[in-house]
Each structure stands twice: as C-alpha cells, then as structure tokens.
MIDOSE-587314 format. One line per 2 residues: for each residue x, y, z of N, C-alpha, C. Coordinates in Angstrom, 2 decimals, decimal comma. Layout:
N
X Y Z X Y Z X Y Z; ...
This chain:
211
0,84 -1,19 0,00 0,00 0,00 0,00 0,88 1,25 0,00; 0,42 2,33 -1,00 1,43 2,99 -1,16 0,00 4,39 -0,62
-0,15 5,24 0,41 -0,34 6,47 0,75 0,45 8,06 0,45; -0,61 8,75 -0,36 0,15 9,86 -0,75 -0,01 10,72 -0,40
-0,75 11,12 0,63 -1,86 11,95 1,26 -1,55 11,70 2,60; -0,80 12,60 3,55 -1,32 12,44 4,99 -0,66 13,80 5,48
-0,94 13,98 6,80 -0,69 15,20 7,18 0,04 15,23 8,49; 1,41 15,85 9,07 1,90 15,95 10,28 1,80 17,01 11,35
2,45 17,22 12,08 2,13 18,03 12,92 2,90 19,35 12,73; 3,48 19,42 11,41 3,40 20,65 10,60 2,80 21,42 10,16
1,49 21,01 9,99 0,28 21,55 9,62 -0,82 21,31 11,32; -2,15 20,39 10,42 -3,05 19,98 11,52 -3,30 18,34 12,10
-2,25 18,08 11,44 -1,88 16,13 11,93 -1,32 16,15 13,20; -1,24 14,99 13,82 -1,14 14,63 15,17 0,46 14,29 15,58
0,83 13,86 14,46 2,36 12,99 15,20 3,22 13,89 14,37; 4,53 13,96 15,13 5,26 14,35 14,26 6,10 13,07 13,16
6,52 14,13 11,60 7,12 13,06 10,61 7,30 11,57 11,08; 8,38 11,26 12,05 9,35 10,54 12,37 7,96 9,52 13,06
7,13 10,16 13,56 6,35 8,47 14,51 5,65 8,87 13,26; 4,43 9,45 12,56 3,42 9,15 11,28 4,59 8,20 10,46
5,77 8,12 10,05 6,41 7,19 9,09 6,41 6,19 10,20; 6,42 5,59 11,07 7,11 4,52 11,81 5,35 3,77 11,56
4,33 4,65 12,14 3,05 4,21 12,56 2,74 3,42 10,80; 2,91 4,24 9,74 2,87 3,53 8,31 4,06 2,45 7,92
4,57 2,39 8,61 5,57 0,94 8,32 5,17 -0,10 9,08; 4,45 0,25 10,31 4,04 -0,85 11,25 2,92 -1,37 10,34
2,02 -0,27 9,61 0,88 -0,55 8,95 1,00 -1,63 7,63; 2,25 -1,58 7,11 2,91 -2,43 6,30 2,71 -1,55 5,05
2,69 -0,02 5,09 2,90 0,70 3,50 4,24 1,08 3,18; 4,19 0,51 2,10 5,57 0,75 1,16 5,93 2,56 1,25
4,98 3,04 1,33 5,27 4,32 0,57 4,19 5,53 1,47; 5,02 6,14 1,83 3,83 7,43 2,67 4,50 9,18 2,11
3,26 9,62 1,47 3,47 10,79 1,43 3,32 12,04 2,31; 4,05 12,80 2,74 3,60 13,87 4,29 3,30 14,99 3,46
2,27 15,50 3,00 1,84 16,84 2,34 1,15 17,35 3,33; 1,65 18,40 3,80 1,12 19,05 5,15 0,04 20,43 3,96
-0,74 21,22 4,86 -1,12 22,05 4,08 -0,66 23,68 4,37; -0,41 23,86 2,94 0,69 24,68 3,01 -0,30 26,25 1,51
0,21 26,85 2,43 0,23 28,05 0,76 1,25 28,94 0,75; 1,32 30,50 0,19 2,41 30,69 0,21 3,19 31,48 1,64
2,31 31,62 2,44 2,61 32,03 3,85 3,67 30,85 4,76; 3,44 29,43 3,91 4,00 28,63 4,98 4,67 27,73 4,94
5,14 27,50 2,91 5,82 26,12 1,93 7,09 26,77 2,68; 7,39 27,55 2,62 9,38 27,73 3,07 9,67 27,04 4,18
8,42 27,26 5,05 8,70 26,38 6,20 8,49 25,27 6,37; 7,66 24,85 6,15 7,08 23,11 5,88 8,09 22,51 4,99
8,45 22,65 3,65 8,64 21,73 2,71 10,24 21,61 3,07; 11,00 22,11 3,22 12,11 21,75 3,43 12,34 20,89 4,63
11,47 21,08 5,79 11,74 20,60 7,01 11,19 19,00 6,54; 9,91 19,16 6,10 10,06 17,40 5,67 10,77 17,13 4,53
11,22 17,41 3,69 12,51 17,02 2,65 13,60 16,40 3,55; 14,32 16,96 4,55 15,63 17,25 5,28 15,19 15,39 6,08
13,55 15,27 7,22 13,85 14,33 7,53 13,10 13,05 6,73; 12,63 13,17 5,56 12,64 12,00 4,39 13,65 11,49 4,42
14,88 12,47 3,98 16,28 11,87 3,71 16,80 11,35 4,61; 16,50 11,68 5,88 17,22 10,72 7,22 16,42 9,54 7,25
15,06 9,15 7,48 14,21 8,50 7,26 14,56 7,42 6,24; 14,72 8,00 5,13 14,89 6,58 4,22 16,45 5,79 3,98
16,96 6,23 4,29 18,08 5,99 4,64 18,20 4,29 6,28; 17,19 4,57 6,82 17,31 3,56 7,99 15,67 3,09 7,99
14,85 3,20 7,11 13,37 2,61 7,50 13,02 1,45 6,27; 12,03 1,11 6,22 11,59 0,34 5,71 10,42 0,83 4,77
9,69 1,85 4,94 8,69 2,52 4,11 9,61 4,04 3,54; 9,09 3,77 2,53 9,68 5,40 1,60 8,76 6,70 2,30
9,63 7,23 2,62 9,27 9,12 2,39 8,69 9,90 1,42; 8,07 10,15 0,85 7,93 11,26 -0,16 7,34 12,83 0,31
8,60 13,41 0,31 8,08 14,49 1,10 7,53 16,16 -0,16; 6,30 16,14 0,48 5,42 16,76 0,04 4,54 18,32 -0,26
3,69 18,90 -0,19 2,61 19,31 0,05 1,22 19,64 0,05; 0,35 19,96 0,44 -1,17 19,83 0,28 -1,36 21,22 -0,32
-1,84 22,43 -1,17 -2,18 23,24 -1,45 -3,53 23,84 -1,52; -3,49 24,22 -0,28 -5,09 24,60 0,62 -5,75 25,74 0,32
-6,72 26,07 -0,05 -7,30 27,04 0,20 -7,05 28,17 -0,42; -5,93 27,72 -1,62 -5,04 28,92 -2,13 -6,24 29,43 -3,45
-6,25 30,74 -3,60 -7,03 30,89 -4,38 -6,92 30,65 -5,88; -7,30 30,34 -7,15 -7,07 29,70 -7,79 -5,96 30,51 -8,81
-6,27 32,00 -8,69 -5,07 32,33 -9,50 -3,35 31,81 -8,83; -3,56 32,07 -7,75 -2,79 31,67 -7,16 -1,74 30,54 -6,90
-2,67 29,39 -7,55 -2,31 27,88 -7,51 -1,14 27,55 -8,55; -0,79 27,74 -9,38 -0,17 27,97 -10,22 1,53 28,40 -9,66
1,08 29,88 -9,13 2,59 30,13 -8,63 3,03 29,46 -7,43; 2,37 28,69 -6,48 2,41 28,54 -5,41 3,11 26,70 -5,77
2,42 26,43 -6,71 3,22 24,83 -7,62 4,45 25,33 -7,63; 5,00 26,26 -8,17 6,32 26,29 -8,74 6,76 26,54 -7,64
6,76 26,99 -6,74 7,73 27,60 -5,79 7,76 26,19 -4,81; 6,78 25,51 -4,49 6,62 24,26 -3,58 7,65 23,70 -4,69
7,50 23,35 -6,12 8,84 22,28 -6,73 10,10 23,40 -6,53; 10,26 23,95 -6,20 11,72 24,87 -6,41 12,14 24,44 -4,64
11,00 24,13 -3,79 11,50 24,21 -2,30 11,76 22,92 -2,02; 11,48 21,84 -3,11 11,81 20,11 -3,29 10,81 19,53 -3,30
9,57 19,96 -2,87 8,85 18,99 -3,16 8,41 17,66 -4,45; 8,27 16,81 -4,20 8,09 15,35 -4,53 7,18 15,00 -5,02
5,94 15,97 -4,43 4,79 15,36 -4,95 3,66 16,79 -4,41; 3,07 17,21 -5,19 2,13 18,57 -5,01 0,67 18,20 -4,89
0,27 18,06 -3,79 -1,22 16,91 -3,82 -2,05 19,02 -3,94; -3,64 19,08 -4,50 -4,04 20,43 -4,12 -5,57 19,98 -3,41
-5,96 20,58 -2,54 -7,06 20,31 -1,60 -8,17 20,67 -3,06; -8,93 19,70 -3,40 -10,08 20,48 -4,51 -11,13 20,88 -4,03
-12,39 20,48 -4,80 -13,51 20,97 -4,29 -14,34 20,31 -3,57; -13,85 19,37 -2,60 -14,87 18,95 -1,43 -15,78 19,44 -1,23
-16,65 18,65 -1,06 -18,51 18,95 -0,41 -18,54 19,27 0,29; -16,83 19,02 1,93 -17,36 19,36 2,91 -16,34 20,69 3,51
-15,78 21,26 2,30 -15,31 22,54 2,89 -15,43 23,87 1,79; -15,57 24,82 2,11 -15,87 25,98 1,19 -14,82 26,36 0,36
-14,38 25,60 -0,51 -13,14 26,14 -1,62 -14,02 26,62 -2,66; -12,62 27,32 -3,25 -13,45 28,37 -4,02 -13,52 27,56 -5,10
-14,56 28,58 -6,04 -14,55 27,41 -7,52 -13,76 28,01 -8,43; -13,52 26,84 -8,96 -12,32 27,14 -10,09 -11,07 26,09 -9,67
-11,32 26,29 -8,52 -9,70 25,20 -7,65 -9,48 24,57 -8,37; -10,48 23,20 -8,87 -10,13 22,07 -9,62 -9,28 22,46 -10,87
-9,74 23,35 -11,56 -9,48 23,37 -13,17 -8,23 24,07 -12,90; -8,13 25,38 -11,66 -6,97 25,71 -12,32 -5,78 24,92 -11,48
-6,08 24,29 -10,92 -4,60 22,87 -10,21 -4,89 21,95 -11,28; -5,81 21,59 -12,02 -4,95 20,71 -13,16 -4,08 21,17 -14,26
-4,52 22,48 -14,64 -3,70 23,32 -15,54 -2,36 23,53 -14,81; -1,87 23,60 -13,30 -0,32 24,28 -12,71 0,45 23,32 -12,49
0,53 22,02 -13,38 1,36 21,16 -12,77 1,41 20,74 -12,15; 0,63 20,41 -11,24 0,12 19,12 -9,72 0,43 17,98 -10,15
0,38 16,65 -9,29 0,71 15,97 -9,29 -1,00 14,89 -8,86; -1,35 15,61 -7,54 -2,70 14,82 -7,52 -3,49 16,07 -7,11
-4,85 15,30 -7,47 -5,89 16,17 -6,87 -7,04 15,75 -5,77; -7,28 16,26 -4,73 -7,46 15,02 -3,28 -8,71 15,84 -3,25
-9,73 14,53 -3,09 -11,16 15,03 -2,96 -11,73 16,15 -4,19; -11,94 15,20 -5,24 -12,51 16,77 -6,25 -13,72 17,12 -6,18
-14,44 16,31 -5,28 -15,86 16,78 -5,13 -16,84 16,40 -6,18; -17,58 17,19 -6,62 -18,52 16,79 -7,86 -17,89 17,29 -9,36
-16,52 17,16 -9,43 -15,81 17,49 -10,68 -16,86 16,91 -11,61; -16,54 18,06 -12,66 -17,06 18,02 -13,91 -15,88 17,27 -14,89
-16,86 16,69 -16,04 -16,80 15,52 -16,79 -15,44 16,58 -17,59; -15,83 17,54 -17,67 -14,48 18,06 -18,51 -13,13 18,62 -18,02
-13,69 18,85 -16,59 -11,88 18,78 -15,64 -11,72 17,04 -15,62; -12,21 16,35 -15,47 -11,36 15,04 -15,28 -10,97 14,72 -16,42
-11,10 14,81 -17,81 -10,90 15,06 -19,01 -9,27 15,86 -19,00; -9,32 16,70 -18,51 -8,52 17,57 -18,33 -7,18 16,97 -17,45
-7,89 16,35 -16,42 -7,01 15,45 -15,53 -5,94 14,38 -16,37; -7,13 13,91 -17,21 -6,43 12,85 -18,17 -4,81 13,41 -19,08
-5,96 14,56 -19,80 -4,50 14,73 -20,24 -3,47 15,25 -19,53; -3,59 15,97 -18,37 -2,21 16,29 -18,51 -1,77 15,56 -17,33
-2,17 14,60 -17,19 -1,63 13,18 -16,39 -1,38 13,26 -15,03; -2,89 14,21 -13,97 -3,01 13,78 -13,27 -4,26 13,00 -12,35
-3,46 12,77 -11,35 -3,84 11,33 -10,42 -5,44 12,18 -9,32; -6,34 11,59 -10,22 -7,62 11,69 -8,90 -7,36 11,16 -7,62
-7,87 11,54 -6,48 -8,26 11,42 -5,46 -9,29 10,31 -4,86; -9,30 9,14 -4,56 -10,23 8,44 -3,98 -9,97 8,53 -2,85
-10,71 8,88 -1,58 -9,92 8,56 -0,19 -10,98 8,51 0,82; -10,01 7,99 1,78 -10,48 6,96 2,81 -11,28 8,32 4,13
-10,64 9,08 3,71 -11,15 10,73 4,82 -12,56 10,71 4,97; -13,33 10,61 6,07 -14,53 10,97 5,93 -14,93 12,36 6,02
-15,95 12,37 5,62 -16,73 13,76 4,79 -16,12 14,07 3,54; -15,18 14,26 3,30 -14,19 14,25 2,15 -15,01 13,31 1,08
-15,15 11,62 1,30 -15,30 10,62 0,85 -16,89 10,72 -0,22; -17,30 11,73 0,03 -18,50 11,90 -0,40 -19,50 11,85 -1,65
-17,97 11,94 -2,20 -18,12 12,28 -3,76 -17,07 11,29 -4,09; -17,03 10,19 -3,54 -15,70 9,13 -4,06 -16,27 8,34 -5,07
-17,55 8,01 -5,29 -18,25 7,52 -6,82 -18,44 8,47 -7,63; -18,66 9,09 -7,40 -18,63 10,25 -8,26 -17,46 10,40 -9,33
-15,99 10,24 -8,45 -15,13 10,46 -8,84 -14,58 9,73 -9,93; -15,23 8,33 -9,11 -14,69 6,77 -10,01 -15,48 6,66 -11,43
-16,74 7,05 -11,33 -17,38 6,73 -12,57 -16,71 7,49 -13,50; -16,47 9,05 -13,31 -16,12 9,28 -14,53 -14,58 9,28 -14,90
-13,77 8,80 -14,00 -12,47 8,53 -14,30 -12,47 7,44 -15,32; -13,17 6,30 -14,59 -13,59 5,18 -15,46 -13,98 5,49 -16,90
-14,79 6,53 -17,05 -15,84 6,70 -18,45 -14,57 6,94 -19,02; -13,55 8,69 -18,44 -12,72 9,04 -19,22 -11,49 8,37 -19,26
-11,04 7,30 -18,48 -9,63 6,72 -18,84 -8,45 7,80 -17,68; -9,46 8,40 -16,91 -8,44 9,61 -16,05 -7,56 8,22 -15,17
-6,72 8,62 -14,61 -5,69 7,91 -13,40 -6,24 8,26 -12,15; -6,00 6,88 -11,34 -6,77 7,54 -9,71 -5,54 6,79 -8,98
-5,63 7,15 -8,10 -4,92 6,37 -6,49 -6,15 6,94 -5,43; -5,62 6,11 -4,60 -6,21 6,09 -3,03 -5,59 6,03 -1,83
-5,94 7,29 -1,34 -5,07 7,96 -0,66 -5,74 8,23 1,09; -5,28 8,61 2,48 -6,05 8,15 3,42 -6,17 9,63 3,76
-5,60 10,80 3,38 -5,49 11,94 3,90 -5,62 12,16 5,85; -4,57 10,84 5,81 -4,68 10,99 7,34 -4,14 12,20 8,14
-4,71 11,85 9,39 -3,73 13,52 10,18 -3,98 12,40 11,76; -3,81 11,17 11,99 -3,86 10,88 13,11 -3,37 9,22 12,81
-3,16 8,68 13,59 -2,17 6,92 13,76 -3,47 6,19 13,01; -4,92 6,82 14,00 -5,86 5,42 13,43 -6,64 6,00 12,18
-6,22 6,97 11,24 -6,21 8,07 9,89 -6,21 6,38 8,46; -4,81 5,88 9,46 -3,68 5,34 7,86 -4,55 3,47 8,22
-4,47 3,38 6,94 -5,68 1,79 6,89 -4,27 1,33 5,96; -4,83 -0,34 6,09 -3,87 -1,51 5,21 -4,55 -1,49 3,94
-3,84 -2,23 2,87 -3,86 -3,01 1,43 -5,55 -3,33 1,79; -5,77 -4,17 2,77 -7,35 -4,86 2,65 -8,56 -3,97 2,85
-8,18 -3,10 3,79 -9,53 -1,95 3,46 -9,39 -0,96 2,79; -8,44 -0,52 2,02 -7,84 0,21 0,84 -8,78 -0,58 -0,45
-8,56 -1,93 -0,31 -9,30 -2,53 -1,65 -10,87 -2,79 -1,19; -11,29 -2,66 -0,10 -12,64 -2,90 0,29 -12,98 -1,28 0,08
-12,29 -0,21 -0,16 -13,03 1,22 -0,27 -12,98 1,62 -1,78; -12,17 0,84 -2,26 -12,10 0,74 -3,85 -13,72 -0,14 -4,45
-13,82 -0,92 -4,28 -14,80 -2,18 -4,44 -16,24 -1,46 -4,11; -16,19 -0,49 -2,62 -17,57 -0,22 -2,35 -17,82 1,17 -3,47
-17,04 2,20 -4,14 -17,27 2,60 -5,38 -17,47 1,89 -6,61; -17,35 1,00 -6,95 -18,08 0,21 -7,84 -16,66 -0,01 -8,94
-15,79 0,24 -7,68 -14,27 -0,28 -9,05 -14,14 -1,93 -8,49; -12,76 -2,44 -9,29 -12,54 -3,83 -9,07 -10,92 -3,88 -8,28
-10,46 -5,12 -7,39 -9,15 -5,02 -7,26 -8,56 -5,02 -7,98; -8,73 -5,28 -9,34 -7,56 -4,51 -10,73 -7,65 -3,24 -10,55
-8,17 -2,56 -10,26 -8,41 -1,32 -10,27 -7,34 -0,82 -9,27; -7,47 -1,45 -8,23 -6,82 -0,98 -6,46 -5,38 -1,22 -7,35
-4,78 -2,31 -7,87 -3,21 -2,54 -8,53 -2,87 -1,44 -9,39; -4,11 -0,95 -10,16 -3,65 0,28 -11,12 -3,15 1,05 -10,22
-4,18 1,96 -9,19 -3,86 2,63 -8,09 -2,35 3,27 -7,79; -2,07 1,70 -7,39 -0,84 1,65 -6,68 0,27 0,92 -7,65
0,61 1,19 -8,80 1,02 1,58 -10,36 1,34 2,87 -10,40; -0,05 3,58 -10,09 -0,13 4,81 -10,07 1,32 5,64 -8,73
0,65 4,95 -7,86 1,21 5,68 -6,81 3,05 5,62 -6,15; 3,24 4,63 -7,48 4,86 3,99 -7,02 5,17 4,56 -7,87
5,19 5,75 -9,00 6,25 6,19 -9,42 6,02 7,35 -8,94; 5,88 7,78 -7,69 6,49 8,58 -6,79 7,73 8,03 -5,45
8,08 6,55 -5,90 8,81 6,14 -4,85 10,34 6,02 -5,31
C-alpha cells in the first residue's frame, strides 16, 4: 500500500514526521506521502523541514518518504505560482485540496490545479466531466480517499475517471495513527465505489512512481 496523502504536525496532523512514518511501516505501507497544508505564507517552512527528515528516514526505514505538500485554500489564480515555488522548495509530490462537499473552496480550484502542474488532486468533489478530461491529459492522479466527509463524492469520482480513462490512487489523507488503513480496506473502499481489485493494482502503479 502505497499512501500519498497524509498530514503531520506541521500543519493539523497529530504525530510528528518521524512516529506518522514509523506508525505507516508498522501498517505495512511501502510508501507514505507527508503533504502538510501549506500556501504561500507557509511552503518555506514546511517543505524543506520534511525534505531534510525523508532523507534521514529513508536511509534507515523500511517505508519510503515522499516528502510533500497539500495546497489549501489557495485561491485559484494563485495555484499555479504557489506549484512552482513548492517544486523549487523540493517537493516530490504537489497533492491540491479540490472541491470537497465538505469545505468551502473556491470554484475554479479544480481546473486551475490541473492546468499548474500538480501531481494529484485530493477530494474533487462533484468534478465536472471536462476537468477530469482535463485530468487525463495532462496526467493527473484523482483522489479516492479513505477521509470521511471528504469521501462523499468518491463515486462520483470513479465513474467518470472510469468513463474518461483519467488515473486515480487512493489515498487516506490521514492527520492521526488510526487516519492510515492496510492493502485490505484500501481494496474494500475501492470495491464499495463500484471499481474492481484490478483497479486498487492500477492505483498503486499509479502511486509507485512517486517512490
């Protein structure tokens, strides 16, 4: 199980880096991403500090690092410059908070984080048939996840990824120890959207060439 999505106590997660990676190796995932949420008030500080202990981290653990960020709340012109400067500060992987049902982002988020070079897009909410379209081409990774309230729109998501051929992973957007789930209810939250465990292997296809 490879997680690309979780959050430390850099942001509003519970543990710091060093126990959230230990707690996902106990869990048996290959691969944990720490995208704290960040905009441009707060990537200088966040993204380097988890870059610095990834590299100590993988060096002596057993699960990969990919150190990250979440791009919250940023307004949509915004999203764009706030990509480049998160890849200039190292980040690995640029997850952007979309349009969840259960928080007030603005509209537009979706379309314009698929246009700035992201990497994934976590929770898109009731995306339209022509941003996931959009997703497709420019090759990024939907959001299925395990977060409740978030989760709301997780068929939603699947059908039309499915229709359009878009890429998904599944991701836990944890911020706490009992947040991060195994391989078996990862593929039981895949299955209850109406995908198949081929589907859960694409996933995590998907999610290993960030490792």
């Amino acid at each position: 199980m490879i997680d690309l999505h979780t959050h430390s106590n850099l942001s509003d997660g519970v543990l710091i880096p060093s126990e959230l990676a230990r707690r996902a190796e106990c869990a048996g995932l290959r691969g944990i991403g720490i995208t704290d949420h960040g905009d441009l008030s707060n990537i200088d500080f966040i993204i380097p500090r988890i870059v610095a202990i990834a590299r100590e981290l993988n060096r002596v653990m057993n699960v990969t690092v990919i150190p990250g960020i979440e791009i919250t709340n940023v307004p949509p012109d915004l999203i764009e410059k706030t990509t480049g400067k998160a890849r200039a500060l190292g980040a690995k992987i640029i997850v952007v908070h979309g349009e969840t049902l259960l928080d007030p982002v603005a509209p537009g988020t979706n379309r314009a984080a698929l246009e700035a070079g992201i990497d994934v897009l976590a929770h898109p909410g009731l995306i339209t048939e022509e941003d996931v379209v959009k997703a497709q081409e420019n090759g990024v990774f939907l959001e299925i996840t395990a977060r409740k309230g978030h989760c709301r729109a997780n068929e939603h998501v699947a059908r039309l990824a499915r229709k359009v051929g878009a890429k998904l992973v599944i991701n836990t957007d944890a911020h706490e120890s009992g947040d991060l789930i195994d391989k078996n209810m990862a593929i039981q939250i895949v299955r209850g959207v109406g995908l198949t465990e081929q589907d859960f292997v694409e996933m995590q296809k998907n999610a290993s060439t960030f490792l």
